[in-house]
KEKE-3310 file (N, C-alpha, C; in steps of 0.2 Angstrom, whole numbers, plus 5000, padded with zeros to 4 digits):
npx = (5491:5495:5501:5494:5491:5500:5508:5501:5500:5514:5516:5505:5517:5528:5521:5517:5529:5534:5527:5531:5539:5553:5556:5564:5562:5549:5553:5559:5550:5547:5553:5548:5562:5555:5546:5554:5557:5562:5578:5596:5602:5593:5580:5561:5549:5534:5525:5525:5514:5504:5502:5494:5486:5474:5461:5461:5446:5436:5423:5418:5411:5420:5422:5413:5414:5411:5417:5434:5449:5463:5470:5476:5483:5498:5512:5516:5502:5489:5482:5469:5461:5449:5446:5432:5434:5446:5442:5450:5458:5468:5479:5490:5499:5510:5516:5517:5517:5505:5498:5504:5499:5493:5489:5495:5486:5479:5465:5447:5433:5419:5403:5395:5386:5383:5387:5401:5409:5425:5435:5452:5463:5479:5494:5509:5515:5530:5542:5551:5548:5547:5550:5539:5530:5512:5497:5478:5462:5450:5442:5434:5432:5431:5435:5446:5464:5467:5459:5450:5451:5452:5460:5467:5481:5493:5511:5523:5533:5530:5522:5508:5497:5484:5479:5473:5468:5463:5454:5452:5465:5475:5488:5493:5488:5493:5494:5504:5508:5518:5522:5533:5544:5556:5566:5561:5550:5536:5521:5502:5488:5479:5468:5457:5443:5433:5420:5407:5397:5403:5416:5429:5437:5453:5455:5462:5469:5482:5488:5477:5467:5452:5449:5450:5448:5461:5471:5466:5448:5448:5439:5430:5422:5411:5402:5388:5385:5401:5417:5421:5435:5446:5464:5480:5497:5515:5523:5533:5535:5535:5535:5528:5522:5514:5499:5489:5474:5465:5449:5439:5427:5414:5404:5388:5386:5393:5402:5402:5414:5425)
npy = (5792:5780:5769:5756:5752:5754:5744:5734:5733:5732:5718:5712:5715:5709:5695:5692:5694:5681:5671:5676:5672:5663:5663:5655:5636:5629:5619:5604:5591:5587:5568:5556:5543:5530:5530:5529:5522:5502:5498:5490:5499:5501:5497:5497:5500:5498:5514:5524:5519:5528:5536:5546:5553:5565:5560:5567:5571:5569:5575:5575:5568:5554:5546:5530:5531:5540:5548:5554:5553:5559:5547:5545:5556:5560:5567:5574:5580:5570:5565:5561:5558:5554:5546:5546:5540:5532:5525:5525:5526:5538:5539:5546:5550:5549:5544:5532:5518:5505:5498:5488:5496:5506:5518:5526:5533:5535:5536:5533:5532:5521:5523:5508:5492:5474:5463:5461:5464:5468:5473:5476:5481:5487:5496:5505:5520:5524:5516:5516:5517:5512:5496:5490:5499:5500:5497:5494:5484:5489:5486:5495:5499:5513:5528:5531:5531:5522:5511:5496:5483:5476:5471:5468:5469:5477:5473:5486:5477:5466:5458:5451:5452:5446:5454:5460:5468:5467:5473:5486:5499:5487:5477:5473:5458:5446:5435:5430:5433:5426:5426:5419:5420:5429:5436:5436:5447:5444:5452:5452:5449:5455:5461:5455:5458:5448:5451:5440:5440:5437:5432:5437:5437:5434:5439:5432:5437:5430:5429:5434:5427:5422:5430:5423:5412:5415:5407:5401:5409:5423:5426:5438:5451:5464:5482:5488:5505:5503:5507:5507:5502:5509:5512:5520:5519:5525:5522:5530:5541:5557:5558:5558:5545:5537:5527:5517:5514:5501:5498:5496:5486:5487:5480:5478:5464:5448:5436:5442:5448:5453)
npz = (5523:5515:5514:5517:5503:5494:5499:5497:5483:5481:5487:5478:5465:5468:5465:5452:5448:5454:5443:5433:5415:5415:5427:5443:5443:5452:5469:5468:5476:5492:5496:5505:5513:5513:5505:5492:5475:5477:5473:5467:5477:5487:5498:5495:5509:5521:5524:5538:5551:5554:5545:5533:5518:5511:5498:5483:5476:5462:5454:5439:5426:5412:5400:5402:5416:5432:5438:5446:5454:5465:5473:5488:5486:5478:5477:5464:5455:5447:5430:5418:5404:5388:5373:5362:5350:5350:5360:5370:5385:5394:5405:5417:5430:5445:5460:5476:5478:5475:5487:5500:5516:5511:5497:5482:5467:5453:5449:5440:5442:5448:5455:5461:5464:5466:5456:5447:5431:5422:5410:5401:5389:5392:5388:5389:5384:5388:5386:5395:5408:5427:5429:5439:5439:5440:5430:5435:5436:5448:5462:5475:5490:5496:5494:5503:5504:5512:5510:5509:5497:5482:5465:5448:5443:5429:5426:5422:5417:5414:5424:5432:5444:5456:5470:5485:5498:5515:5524:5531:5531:5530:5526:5510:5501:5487:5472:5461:5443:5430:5411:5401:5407:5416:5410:5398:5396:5392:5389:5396:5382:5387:5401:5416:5428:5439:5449:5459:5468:5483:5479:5468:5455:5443:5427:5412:5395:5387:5373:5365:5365:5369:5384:5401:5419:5430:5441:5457:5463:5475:5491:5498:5506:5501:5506:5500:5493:5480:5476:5460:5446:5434:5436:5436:5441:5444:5451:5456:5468:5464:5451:5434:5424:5412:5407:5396:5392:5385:5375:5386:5396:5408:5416:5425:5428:5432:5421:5412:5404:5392)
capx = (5489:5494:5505:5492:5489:5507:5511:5498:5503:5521:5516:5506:5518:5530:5518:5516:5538:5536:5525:5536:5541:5561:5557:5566:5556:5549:5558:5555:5545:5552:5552:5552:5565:5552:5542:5556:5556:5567:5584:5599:5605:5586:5573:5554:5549:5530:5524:5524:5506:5500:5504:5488:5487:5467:5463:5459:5442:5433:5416:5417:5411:5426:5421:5411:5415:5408:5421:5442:5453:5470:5468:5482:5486:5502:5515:5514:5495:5488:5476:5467:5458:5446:5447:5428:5436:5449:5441:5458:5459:5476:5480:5495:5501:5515:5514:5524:5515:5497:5503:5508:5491:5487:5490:5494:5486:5473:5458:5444:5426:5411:5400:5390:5383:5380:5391:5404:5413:5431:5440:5455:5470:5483:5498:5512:5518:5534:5546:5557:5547:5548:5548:5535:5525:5504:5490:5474:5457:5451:5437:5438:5426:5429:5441:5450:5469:5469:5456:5449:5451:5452:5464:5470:5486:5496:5516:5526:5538:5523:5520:5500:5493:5480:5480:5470:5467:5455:5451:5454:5473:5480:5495:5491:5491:5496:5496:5509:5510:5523:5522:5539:5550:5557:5571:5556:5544:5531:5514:5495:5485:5472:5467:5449:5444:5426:5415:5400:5395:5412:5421:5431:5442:5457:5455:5467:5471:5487:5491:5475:5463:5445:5447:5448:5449:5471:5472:5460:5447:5448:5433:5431:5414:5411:5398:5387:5389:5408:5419:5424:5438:5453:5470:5488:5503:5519:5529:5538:5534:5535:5538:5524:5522:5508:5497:5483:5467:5456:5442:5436:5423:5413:5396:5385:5383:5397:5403:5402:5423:5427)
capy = (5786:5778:5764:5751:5751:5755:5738:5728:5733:5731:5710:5709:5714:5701:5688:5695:5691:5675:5670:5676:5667:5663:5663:5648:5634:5628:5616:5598:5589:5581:5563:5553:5537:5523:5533:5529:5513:5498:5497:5489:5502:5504:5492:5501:5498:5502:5519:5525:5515:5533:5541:5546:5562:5564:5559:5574:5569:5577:5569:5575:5561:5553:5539:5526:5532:5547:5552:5552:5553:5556:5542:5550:5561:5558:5573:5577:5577:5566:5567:5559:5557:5549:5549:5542:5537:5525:5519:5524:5530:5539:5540:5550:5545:5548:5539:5529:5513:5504:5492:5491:5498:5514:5519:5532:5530:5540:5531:5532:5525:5522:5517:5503:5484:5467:5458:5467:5461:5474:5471:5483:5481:5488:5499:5507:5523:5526:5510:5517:5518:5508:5491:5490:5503:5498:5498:5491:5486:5489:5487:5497:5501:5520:5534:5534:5529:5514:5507:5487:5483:5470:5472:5464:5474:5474:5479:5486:5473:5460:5455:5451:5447:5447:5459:5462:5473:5463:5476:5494:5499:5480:5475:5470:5452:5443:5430:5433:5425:5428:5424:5418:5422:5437:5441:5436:5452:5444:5453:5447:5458:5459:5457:5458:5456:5447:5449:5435:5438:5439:5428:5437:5432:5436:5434:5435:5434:5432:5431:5436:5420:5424:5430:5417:5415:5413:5405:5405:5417:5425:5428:5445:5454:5474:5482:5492:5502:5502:5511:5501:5506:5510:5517:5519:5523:5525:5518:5534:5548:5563:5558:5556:5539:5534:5521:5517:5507:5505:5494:5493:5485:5488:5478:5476:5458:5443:5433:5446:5450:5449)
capz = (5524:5509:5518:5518:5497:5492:5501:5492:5475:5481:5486:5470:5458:5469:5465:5447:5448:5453:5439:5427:5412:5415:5434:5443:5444:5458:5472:5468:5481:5497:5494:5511:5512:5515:5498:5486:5474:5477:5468:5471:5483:5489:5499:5500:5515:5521:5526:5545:5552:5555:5538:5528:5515:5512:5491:5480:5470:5454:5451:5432:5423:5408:5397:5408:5425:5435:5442:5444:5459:5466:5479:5493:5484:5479:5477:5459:5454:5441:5425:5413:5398:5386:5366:5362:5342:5349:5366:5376:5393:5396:5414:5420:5439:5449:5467:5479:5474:5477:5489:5509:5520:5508:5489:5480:5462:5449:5450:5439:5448:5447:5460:5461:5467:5464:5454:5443:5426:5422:5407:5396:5387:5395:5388:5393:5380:5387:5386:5399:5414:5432:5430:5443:5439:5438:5428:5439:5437:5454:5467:5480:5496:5496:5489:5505:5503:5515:5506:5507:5488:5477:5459:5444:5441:5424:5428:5415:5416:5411:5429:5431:5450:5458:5476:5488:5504:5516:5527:5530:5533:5532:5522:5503:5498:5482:5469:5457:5438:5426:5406:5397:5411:5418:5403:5389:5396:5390:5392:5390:5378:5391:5407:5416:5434:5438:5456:5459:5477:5486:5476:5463:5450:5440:5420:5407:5389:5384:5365:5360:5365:5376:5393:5405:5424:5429:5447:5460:5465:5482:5494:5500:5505:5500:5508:5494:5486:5480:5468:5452:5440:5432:5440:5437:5446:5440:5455:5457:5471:5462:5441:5430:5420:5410:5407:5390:5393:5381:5375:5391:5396:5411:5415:5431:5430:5433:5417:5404:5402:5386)
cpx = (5489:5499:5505:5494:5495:5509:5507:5502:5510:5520:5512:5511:5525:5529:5518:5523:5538:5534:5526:5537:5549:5562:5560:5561:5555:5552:5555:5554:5551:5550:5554:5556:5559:5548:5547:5556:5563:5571:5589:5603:5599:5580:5567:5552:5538:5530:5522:5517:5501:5499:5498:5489:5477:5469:5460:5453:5439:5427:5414:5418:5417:5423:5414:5411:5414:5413:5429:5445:5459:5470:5476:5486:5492:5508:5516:5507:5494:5483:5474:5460:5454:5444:5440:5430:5439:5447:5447:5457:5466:5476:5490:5496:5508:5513:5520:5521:5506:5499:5504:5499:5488:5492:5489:5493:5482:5469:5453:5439:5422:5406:5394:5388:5382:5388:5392:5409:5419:5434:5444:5461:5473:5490:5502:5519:5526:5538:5550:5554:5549:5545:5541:5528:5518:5498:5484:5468:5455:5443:5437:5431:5424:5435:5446:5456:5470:5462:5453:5449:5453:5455:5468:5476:5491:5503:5520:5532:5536:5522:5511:5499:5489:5479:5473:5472:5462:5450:5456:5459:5478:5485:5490:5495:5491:5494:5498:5509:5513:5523:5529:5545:5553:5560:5565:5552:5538:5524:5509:5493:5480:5469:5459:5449:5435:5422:5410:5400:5402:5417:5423:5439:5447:5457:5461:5468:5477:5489:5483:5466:5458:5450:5447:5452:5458:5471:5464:5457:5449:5440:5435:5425:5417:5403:5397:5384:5398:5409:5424:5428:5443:5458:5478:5493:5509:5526:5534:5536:5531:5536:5529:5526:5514:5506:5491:5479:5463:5453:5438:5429:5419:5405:5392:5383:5391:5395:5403:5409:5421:5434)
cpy = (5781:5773:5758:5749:5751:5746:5730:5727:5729:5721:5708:5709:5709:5694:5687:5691:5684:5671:5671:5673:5669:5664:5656:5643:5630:5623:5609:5596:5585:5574:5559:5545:5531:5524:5528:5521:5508:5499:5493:5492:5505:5497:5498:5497:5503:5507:5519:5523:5522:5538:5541:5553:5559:5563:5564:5570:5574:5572:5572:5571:5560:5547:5537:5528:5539:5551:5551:5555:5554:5550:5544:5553:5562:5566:5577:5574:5574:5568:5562:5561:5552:5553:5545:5539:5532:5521:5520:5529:5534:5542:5542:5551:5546:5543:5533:5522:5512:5495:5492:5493:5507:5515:5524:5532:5536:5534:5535:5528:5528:5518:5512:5496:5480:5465:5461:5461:5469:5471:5476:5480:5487:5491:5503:5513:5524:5519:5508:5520:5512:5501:5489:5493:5500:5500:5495:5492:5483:5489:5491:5499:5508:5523:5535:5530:5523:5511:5500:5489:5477:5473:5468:5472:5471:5480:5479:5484:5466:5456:5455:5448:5451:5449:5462:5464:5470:5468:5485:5496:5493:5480:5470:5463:5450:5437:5433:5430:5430:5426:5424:5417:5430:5442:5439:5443:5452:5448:5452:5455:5459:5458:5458:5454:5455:5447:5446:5435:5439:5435:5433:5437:5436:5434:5439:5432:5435:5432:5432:5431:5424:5425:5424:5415:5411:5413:5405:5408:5417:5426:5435:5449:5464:5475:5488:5502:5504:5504:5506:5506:5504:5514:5517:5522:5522:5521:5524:5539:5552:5563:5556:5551:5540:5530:5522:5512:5507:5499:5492:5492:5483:5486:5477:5469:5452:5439:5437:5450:5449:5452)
cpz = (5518:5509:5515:5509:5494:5495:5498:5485:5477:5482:5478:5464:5462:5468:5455:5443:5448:5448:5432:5422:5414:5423:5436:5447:5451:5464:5470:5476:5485:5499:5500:5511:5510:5506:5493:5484:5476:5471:5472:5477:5488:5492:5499:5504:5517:5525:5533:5544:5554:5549:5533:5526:5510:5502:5490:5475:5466:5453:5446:5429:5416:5408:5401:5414:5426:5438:5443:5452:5461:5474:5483:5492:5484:5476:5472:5458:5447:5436:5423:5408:5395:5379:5364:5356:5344:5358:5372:5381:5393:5404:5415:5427:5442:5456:5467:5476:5476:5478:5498:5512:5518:5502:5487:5472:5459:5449:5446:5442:5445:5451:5457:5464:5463:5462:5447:5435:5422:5419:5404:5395:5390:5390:5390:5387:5380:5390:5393:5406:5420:5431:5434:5444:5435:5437:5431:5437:5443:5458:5473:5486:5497:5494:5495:5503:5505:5515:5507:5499:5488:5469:5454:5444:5435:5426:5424:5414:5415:5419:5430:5437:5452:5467:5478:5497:5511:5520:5529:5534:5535:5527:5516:5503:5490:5479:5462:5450:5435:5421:5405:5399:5411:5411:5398:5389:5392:5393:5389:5387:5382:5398:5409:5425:5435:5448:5453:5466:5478:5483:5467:5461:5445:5433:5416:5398:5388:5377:5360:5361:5370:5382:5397:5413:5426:5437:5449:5461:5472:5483:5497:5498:5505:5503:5502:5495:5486:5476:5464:5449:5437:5435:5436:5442:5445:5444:5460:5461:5468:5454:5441:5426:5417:5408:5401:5392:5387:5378:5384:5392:5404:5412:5423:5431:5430:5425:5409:5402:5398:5381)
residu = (UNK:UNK:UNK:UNK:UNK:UNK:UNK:UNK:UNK:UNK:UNK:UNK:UNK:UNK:UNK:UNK:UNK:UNK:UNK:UNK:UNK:UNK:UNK:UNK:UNK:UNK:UNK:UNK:UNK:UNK:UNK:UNK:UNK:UNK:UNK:UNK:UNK:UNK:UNK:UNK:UNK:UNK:UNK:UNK:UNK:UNK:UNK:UNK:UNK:UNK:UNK:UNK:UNK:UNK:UNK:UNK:UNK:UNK:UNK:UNK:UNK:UNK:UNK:UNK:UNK:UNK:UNK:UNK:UNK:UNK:UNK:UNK:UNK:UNK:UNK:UNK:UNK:UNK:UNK:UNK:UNK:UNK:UNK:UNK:UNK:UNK:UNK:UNK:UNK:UNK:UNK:UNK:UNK:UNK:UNK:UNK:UNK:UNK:UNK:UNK:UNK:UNK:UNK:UNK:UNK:UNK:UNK:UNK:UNK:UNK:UNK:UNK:UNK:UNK:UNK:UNK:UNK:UNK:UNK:UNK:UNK:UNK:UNK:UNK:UNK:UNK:UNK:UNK:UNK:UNK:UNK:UNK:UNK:UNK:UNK:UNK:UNK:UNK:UNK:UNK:UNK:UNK:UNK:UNK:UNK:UNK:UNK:UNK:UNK:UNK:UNK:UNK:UNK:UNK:UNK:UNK:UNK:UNK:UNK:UNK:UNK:UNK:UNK:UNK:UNK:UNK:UNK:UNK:UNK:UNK:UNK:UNK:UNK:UNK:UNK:UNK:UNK:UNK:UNK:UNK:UNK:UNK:UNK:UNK:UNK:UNK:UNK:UNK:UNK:UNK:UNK:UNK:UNK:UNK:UNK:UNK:UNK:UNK:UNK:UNK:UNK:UNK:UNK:UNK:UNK:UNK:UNK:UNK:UNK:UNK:UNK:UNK:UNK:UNK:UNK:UNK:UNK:UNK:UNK:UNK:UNK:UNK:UNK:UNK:UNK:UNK:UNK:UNK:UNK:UNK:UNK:UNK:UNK:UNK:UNK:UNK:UNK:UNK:UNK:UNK:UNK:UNK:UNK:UNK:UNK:UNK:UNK:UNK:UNK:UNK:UNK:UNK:UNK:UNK:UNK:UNK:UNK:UNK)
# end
């Protein structure tokens, strides 16, 4: 009767094989049409109106915020970090974008109310990522994907607008600004995003000058409390990009950006 145990061993030291060092690695991910970014032989288009993948959270606090996210968990998982000497966040993100009626980002939060002030310079290590790809600082109603939210986002091709979600699983709107022109890629050194009651506001410094508010604000009510933060997401499915924040600043009261 020595069947049962012989046939363990035999799947553990199969398991043992797969782990292997010089095993083959494992299949990349199956990346659906509508997921992939635009190119010229590519529109994205948004996600089936039934498509949600639940978010993966870790409530181990990092820097300022209690806690970190993959908000829909997008196919390869995300990280991040916090160095307290130079003040820098680094965020690691794949995902299809944070865009359409659900998002797939790393989120950084911290819950709270009233009236919020979110500011960070913004970086982008690797030169040669998706134009497209964004850094955010973000409001959001709760961890699920399709989210209401409100967000300043920086795109690493220097695009800066202000997006928001009005209600839970609607299509994202916009105000778009552009520094230099497209071929200049200019971008600001910093951006910042302010709530006062429902009305908030997109701030930006661009060569270095105060913070200060760039377009109109929007209205838009959160019921409390609400998760504040930082996110990125690299634009890409299943690749890893990343994004550096740092001096941020993070205050419970409206007008203190800086």
């Amino acid at each position: 009767m020595k069947t049962l145990p012989l046939l363990l061993l035999f799947a553990a030291a199969l398991h043992l094989c797969a782990q292997a060092p010089g095993a083959p690695p494992a299949a990349a991910p199956s990346v659906p049409d509508w997921a992939l970014p635009g190119s010229a032989a590519h529109t994205q288009v948004p996600p089936p109106m039934d498509f949600r993948r639940p978010s993966k959270n870790f409530d181990a606090p990092i820097g300022v915020f209690q806690g970190q996210s993959d908000i829909g968990a997008a196919l390869v998982p995300g990280s991040a970090s916090y160095d307290p000497a130079t003040r820098q966040y680094t965020i690691h993100s794949a995902g299809y974008n944070i865009w359409y009626q659900r998002d797939e980002f790393r989120f950084l939060w911290k819950k709270m109310s009233g009236d919020i002030s979110l500011a960070a310079d913004v970086s982008f290590p690797n030169p040669q990522g998706y134009g497209d790809r964004k850094a955010i600082l973000v409001i959001r109603q709760d961890l699920d994907d399709d989210s209401k939210e409100v967000m300043a986002g920086q795109h690493g091709a220097g695009m800066i607008h202000l997006a928001w979600r009005a209600a839970r699983g609607e299509q994202m709107k916009d105000a778009e600004y552009r520094f230099g022109g497209t071929l200049a890629n200019v971008k600001a050194r910093r951006i910042g995003i302010e709530k006062h009651g429902d009305s908030i506001a997109l701030l930006v410094s661009i060569e270095g000058e105060p913070l200060h508010q760039f377009g109109p604000p929007i209205a838009l009510h959160f019921d409390e409390p609400f998760d504040v933060g930082i996110g990125f997401c690299s634009h890409l499915p299943a690749t890893v990009d990343t994004a550096v924040l740092s001096n941020v600043v993070l205050e419970n009261a409206a007008g203190k950006a800086h």
